[in-house]
C-alpha positions, 0 to 999 in steps of 0.5 A: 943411305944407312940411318943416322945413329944417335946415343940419348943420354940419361937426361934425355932418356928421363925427358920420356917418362918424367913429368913434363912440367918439370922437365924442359924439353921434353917436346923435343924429347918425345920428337927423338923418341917418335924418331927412334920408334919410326926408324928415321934414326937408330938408337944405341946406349951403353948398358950403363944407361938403366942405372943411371936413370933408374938412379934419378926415378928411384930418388926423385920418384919412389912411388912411380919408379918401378912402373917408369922403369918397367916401360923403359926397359920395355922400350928395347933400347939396344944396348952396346957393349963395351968395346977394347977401345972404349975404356980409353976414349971414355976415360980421356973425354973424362979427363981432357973435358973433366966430365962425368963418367957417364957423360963421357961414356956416351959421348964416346959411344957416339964418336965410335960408332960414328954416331951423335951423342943427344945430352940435355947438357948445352954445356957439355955439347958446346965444351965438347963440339970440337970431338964431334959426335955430340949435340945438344937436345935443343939444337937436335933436328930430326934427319930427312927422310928420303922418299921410300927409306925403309928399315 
C-alpha cells in the first residue's frame, strides 16, 4: 500500500515553529508533522512554500526568523516542481473559488498528485471540498498504519 501524500500548507507549516499560544491548532499540527517525520505519510510542497511562510516570520517574528527559517529548511520538505499543467489548475482554482495564488497552488499540487492539501483555512476546505484533494487541519486524521508498512 503506497503512503498517503499530503501537501501542508503555509498555515500549517507555520503551526510548526510559531508560538503555540498564538496559533490554534497547533497540536494537530505537530501530529501531521510526527506523521511526516515516521513516514506514515509523505509530504510534498510547492518551492513557492519558503517565501510564503518566510514572509509571515520575517513580519511578525524579526528577531527568530533566521534561526525558525534555518530549522524549516533544515527540515528537507520535498519540493515539486512545477509541472506543464500545473499554471492552468492553479489558475482556475484561483478563479472558479477566488483564492489566493498560494492557496490555490497547493491545492492544485494536492489534486495532481493525487494527494491532500492539509490548510488551517476551514473555509477554504469546505468551499473547495467538491475539487477533492483538500482537508481542513481540523478534520485531518492520520491514516492507519498496517502492521509491517515500512518506507
Amino acid at each position: 500500500m503506497p503512503t498517503p501524500l499530503v501537501v501542508p500548507d503555509a498555515s500549517v507549516l507555520l503551526r510548526w515553529v510559531l508560538p503555540s499560544e498564538n496559533e490554534p491548532e497547533v497540536d494537530q499540527a505537530l501530529l501531521l508533522r510526527r506523521a511526516i517525520v515516521a513516514d506514515v505519510v509523505r509530504a510534498i510542497v510547492p518551492p513557492l512554500w519558503l517565501y510564503e511562510v518566510g514572509n509571515t516570520i520575517a513580519r511578525c517574528f524579526p528577531a527568530q526568523a533566521c534561526a525558525w527559517l534555518t530549522a524549516m529548511m533544515k527540515f528537507g520538505l520535498e519540493e515539486a516542481a512545477p509541472s506543464a499543467s500545473w499554471p492552468a489548475a492553479v489558475l482556475e482554482l484561483t478563479r472558479a473559488h477566488r483564492v489566493t495564488f498560494y492557496d490555490a497552488a497547493d491545492h492544485a499540487l494536492a489534486i495532481s498528485r493525487k494527494g491532500v492539501c492539509v490548510t488551517t483555512g476551514v473555509r477554504y476546505a469546505d468551499q473547495n471540498a467538491g475539487e477533492g484533494s483538500v482537508v481542513a487541519l481540523c478534520d485531518w486524521k492520520p491514516p492507519a498504519r498496517s502492521r509491517g508498512s515500512r518506507r
